[in-house]
VEXTI-793029 format. One record per residue (C-alpha): x, y, z. Coordinates in steps of 0.001 Angstrom, whole numbers, padded with zeros to 6 digits, always signed. Each point is the difference from the previous one (the first is absolute). Layout:
<atoms>
XYZ...
</atoms>
This chain:
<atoms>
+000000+000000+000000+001793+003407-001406-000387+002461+002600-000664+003542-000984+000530+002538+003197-003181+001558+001404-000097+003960-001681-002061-002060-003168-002539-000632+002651-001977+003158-000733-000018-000412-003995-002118-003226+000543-001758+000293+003330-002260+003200+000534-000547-001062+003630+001444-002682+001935+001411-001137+003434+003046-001759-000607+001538-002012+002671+003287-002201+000680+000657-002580+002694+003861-001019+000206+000548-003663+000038-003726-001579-000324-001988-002359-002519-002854+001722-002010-002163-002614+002008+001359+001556+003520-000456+003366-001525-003540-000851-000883-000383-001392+003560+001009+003124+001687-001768+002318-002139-003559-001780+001271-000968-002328-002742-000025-003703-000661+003467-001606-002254-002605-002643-001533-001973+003124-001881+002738+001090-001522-000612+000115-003990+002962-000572-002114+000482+001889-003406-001218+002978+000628+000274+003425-002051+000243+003260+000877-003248+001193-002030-001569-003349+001539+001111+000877+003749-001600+004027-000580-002884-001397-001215-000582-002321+003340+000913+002552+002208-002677+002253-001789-002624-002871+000217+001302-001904+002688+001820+001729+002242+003051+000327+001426+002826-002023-001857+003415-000458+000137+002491-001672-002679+003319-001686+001491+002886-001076-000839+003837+000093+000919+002883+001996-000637+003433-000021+001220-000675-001730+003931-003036+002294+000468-003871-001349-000665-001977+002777-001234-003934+000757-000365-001956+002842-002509-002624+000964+000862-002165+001936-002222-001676+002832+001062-000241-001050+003538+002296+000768+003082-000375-003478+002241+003827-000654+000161+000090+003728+001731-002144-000425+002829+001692-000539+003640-001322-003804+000526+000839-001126-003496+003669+001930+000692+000614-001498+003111-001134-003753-001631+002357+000487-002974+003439+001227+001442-000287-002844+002940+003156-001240+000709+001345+001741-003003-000370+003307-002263-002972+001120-002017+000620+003132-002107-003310+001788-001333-000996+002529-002561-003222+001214-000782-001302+002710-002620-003653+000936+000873-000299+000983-003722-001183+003578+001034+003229+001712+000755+000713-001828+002959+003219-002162+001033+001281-002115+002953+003081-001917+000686+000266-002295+002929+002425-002723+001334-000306-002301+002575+002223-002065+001760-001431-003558+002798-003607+002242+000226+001744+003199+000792-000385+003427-002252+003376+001346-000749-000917+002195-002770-003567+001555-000876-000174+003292-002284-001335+001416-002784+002540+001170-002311-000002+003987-000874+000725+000370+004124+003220+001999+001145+002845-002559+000923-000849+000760+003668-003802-000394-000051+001141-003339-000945-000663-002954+002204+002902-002240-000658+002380+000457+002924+000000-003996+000869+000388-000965-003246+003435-000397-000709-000505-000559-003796-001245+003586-001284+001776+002093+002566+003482+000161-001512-002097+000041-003112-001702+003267+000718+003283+001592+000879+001606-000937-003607+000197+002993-002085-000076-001648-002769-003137-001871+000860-002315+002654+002373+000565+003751-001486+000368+002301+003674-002879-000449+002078-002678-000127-002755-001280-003628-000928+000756-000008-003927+002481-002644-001292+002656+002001-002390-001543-000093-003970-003040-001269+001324-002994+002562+000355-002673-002184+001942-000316-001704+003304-001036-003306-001116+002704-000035-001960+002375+001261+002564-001629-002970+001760+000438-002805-001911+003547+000680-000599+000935-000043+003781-001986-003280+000455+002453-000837-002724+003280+001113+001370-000789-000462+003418-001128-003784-000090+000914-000895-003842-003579-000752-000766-001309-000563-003325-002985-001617-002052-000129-002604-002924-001493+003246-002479-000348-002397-003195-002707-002725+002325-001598+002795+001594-000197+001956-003197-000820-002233-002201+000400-003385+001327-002614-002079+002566+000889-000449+003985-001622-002055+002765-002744+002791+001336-002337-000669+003285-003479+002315+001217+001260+001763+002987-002923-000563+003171
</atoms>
């Protein structure tokens, strides 16, 4: 599976929660984000996975990528709320991005149930709160990565962008673009 980054994210997905868990199956992932791993549905596409979520509800495609599991959700925010948080980075790491498709932006990271990081890009460096997470603070001190004490990532104008390229950098994330573009994934309805 090619891996792509995360800053394509936005060309393809108008809204979305995406999150990572470090070190877990997509079946464990599925666990922890509430649902059942036997109603999973394999070959999934994008357009098919909108389409549930529009009908359906809440739905998620999964995969893998580089040691992290990693759910999409479209147009929902599941993966973001404190429960589901706490449930995914047990006894590991969960890293979570969400777009609310209206302007809106949140980055979050977990680590054994506890929030480390929780913010929504566009903040000044010190509204930021990120001083346990030992990941993104040297991070926001690069110059060449965090421009003074405004959150805007150097040749990049927006804040999801600026955020998808520190979830990047910070914990080398990326996503399989060609599957999720254009290809079929397991997906599973969220409860």
């Amino acid at each position: 599976m090619a891996n792509g980054g995360l800053r394509w994210v936005p060309d393809v997905f108008d809204a979305y929660c995406l999150a990572f868990v470090r070190g877990v199956t997509v079946g464990e992932l599925v666990r922890r984000l509430g649902a059942d791993p036997a109603a999973v549905r394999e070959g999934v596409t994008g357009q098919a996975a909108f389409t549930s979520a529009m009908n359906e509800g809440a739905v998620s495609l999964l995969g893998t990528a580089q040691g992290w599991a990693f759910s999409l959700e479209h147009w929902s925010e599941q993966a973001a709320q404190a429960d589901v948080l706490a449930r995914l980075s047990g006894g590991t790491e969960a890293v979570v991005m969400v777009n609310g498709g209206v302007g809106t932006t949140r980055f979050l990271h977990a680590v054994d149930g506890l929030v480390v990081a929780d913010f929504e890009p566009g903040v000044s460096a010190a509204d930021m709160n990120v001083s346990a997470d030992e990941r993104l603070v040297p991070l926001l001190g690069d110059t060449d990565f965090f421009d003074g004490d405004e959150c805007s990532v150097l040749g990049e104008a927006d804040e999801e962008s600026w955020m998808l390229r520190l979830a990047e950098r910070a914990f080398g994330l990326s996503l399989p673009r060609q599957e999720l573009e254009h290809g079929a994934l397991d997906a599973v309805l969220l409860p």
